[in-house]
TORVO-328110 format. One record per residue: residue in three letters; z, y, x of N, C-alpha, C in turn. Coordinates in steps of 0.001 Angstrom, whole numbers, plus 524288, in hexadecimal, padded with zeros to 5 digits. Layout:
BEGIN
ALAZYXZYXZYX
...
***
This chain:
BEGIN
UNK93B44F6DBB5DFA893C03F69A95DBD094010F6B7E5D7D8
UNK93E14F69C95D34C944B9F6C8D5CC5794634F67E35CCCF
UNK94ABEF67CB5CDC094EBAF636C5CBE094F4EF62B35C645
UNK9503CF5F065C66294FA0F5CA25C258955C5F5FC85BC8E
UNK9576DF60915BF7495CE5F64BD5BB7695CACF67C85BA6A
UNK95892F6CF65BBCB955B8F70DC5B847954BFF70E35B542
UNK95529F74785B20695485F73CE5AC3F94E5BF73F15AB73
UNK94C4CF71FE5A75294640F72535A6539448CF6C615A8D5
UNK945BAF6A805ABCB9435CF667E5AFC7948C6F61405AC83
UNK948FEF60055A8CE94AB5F5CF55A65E94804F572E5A6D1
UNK94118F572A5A60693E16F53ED5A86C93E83F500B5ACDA
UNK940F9F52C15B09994252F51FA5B5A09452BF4CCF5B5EE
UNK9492BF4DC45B2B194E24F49D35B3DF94BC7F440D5B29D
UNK946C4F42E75B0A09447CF3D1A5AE7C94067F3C155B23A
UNK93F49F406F5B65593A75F3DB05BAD793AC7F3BB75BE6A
UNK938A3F3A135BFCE938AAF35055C30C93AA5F373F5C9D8
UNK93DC9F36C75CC3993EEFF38ED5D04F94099F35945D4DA
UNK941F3F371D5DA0C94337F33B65DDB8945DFF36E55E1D6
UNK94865F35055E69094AAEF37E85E8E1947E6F37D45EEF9
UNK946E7F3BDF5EFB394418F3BBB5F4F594750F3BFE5FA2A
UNK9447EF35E65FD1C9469EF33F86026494850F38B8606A1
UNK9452DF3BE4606EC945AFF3F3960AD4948D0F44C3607E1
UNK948BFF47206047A94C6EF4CC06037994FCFF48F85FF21
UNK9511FF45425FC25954FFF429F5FA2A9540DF46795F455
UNK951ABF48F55F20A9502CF4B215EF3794ED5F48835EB65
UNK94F76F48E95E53B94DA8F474A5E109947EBF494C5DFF2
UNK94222F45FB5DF5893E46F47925E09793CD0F462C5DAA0
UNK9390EF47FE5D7EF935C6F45675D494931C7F42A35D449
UNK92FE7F3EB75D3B792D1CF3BF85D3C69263DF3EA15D437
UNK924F7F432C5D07392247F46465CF0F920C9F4A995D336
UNK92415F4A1D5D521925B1F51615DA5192336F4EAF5DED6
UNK922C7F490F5DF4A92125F49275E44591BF9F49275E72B
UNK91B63F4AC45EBEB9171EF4C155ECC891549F47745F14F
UNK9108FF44E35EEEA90E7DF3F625F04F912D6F3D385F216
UNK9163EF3B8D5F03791A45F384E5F05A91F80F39E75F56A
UNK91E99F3F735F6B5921C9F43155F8E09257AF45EC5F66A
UNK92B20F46745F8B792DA8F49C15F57E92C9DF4F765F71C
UNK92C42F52525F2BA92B0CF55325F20E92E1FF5AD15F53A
UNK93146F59B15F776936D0F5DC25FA249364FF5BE95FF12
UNK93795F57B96017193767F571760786932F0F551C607ED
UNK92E64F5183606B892817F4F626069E92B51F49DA607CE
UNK92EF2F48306082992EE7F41E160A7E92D58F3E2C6052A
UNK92B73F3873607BD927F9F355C604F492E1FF33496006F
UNK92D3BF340A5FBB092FA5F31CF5F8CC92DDAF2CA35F796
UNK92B92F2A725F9089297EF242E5F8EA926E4F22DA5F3A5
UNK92990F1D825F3F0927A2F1B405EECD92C99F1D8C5EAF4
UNK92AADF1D6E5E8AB92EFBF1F865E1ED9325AF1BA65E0D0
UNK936BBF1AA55E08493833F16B35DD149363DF152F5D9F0
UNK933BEF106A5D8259306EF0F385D2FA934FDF0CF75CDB1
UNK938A0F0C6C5CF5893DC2F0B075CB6093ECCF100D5C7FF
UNK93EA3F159F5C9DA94064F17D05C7A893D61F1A6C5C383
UNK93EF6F191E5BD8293B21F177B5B8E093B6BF1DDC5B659
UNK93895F1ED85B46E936EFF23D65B33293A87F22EF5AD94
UNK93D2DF27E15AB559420DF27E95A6C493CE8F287D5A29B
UNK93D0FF256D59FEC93981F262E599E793B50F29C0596E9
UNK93A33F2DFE5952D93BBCF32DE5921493BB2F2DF358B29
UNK940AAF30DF5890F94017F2DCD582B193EE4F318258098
UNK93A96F322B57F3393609F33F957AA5938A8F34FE5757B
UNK93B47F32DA573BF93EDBF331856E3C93F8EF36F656AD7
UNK940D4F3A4356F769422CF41F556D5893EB7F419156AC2
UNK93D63F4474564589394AF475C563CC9396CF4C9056286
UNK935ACF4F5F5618D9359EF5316563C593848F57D556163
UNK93A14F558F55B9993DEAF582C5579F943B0F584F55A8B
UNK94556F55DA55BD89494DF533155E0B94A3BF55AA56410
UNK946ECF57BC56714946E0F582956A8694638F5EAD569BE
UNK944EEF618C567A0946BCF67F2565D894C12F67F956207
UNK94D5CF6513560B095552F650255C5895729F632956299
UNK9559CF61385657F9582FF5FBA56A17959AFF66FC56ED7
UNK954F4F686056E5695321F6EDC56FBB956ABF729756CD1
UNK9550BF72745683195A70F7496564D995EA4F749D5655B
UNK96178F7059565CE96791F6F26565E6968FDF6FBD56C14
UNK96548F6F8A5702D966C8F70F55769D9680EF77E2574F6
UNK96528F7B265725296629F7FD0573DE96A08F81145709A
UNK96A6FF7E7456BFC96FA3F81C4568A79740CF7FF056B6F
UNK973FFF7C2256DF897798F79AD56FA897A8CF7DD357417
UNK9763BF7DE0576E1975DAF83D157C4B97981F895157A0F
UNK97580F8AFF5752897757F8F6B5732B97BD0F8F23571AB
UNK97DBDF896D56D2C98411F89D056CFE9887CF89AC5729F
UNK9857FF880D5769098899F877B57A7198950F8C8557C65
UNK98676F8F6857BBF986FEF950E58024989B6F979F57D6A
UNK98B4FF96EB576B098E0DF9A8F5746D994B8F97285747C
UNK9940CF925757874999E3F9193578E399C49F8D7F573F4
UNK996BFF8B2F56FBE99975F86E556D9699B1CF81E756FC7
UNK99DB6F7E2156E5499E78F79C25705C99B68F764256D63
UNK99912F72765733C993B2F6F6757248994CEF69C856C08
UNK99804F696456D22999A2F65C45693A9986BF674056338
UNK999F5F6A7D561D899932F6E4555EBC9941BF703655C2A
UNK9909BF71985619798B46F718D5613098821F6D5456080
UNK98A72F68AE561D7989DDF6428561C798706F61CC55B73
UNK98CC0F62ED558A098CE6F60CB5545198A2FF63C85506A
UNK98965F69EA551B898653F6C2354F879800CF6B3B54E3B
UNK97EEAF6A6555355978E2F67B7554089787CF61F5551EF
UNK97C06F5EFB553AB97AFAF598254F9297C60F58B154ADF
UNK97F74F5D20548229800BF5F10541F497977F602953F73
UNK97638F64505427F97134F65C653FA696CD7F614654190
UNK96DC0F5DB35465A96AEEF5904546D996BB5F549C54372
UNK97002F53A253FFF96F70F4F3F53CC696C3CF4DB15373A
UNK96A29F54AE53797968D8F55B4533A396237F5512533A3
UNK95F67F538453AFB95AFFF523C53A1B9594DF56EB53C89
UNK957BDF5A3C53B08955BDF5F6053D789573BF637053D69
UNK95576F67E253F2795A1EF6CD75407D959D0F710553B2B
UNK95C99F714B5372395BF5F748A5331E95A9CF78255321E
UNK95541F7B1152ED19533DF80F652EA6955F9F842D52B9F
UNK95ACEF837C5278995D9BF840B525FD96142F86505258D
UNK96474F89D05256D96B26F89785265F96D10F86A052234
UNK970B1F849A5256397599F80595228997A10F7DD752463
UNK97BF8F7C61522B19823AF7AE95259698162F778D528DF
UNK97D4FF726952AFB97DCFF724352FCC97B0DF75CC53447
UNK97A6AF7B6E5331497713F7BE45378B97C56F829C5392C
UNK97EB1F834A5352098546F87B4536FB985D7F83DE53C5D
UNK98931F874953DB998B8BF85935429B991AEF8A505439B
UNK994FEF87C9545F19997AF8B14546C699AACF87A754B27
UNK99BA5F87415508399DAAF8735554AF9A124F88CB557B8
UNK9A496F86C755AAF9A950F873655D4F9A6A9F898056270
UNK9A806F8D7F5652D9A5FEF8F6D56ABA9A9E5F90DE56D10
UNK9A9D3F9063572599AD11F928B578039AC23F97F257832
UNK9B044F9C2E579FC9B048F9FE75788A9ADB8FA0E557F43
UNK9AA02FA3E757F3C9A652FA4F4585C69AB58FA81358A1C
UNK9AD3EFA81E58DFF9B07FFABD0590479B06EFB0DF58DB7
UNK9ABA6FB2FD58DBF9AC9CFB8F458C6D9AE74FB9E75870E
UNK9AE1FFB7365819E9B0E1FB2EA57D9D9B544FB5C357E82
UNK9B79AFB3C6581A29BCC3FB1E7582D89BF1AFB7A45852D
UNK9BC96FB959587FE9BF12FBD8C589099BFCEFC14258437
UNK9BAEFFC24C583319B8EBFC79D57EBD9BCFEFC79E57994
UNK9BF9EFCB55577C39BFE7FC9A6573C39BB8FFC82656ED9
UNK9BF82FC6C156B0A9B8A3FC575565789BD08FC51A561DD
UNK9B991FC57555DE49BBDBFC860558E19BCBDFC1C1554F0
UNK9BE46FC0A95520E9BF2CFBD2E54E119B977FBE4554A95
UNK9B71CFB9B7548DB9B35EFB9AC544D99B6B7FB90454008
UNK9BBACFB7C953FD39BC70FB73F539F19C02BFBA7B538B8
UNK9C3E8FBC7C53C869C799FC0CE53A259C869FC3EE53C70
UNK9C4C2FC52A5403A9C365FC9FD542B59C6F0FCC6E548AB
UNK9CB80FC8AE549199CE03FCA2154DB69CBE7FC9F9553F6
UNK9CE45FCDA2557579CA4BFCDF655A629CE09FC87755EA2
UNK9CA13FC6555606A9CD64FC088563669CBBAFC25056AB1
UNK9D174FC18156AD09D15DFC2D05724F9D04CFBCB2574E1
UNK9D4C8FBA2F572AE9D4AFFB3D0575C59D3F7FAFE6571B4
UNK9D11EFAB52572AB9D1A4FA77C56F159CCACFA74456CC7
UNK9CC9DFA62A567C49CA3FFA60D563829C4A2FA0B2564A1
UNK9C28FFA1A9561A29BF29F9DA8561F19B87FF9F7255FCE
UNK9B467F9DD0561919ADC6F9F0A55FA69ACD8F9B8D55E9A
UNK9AA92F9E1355AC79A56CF9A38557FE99F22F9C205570B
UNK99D26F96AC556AF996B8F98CD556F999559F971E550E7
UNK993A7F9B2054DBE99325F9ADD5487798B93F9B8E54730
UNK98A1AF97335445798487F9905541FF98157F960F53F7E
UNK97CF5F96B853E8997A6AF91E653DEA9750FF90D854258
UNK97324F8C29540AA96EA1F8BAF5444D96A51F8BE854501
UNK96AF1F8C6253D4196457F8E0753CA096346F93F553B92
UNK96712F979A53C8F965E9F9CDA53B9496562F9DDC54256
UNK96AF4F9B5A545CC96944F9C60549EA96D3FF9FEA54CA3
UNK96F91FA18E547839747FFA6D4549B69791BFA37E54B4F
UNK97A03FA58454CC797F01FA4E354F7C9856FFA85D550E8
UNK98A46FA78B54ECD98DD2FABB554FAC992CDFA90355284
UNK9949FFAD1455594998B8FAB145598A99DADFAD8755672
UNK9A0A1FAA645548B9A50CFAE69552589AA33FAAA655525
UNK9AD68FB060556E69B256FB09B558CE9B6C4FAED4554D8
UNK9BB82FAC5D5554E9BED5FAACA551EB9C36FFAADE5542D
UNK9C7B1FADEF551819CDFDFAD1B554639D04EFA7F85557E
UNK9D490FA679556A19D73DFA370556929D7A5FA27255101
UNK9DB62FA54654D889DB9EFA4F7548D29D8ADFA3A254571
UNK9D3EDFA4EB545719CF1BFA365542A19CC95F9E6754360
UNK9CC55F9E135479A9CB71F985554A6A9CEB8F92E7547C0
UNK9D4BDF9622548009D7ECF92435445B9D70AF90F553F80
UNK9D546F955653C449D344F95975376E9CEF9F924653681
UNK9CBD4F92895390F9C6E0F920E538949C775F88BF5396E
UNK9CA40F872E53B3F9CB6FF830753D4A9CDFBF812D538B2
UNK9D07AF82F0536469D3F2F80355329F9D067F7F8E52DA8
***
């Protein structure tokens, strides 16, 4: 039997299920065999008839439901490069107010982001993007680009620059 917390089996979590008398097991309604559970064979009886099947809301359509696809993976990708979600946040509901996702480049679709520097980051040294010093401790990344070209650049920044760059 897939439990229901696997990924892919998302379906799962809205079917109709019950718990079987004899292995105490979460059964599906669907899995069972002539009204046997399906793991130990004991008679799961009558079904609860109270327990009302979740009505899926239809609403999504289907535009809406790929900008939904979209914004899960950039979301992913900004995460693995260590931005903070908030951030990414406002980014994605910056190019959503606008209705649809722009073919364009233009100033809402730049992006410059604040990121966590990864351990190895942190160890390594890295060089300054703006005045070239090489930085042992500290400093701060950023994720620089736009979204409709697709590129993307990670640039390193001192302390100093960082200050600069803030004021």
């Amino acid at each position: 039997m897939v439990e229901s917390g696997e990924k892919g089996m998302g379906y799962r979590t809205h079917a109709r299920h019950t718990t079987c008398p004899g292995c105490r097991e979460e059964v599906y309604i669907e899995e069972l065999v002539g009204g046997d559970c399906p793991l130990c064979g004991s008679s799961v009886g009558d079904v609860d008839a109270s327990e009302e099947e979740i009505q899926f809301d239809d609403s999504i359509e289907r535009s809406e439901l790929s900008w939904l696809v979209l914004q899960y993976f950039l979301f992913r990708k900004f995460q693995e490069y260590g931005a903070h979600p908030l951030q990414v946040y406002r980014l994605l509901s910056r190019i959503d107010e606008e209705g649809e996702c722009p073919a364009v480049p233009g100033e809402n679709t730049r992006f410059a982001l604040d990121a966590d520097l990864s351990r190895m980051e942190r160890i390594l040294p890295k060089r300054c993007s703006t005045c070239r010093r090489v930085i042992f401790f500290g400093g701060a990344k950023k994720i620089i680009g736009d979204l409709v070209h697709g590129d993307m650049t990670i640039r390193f920044l001192c302390s100093d620059c960082v200050c600069t760059q803030d004021k």
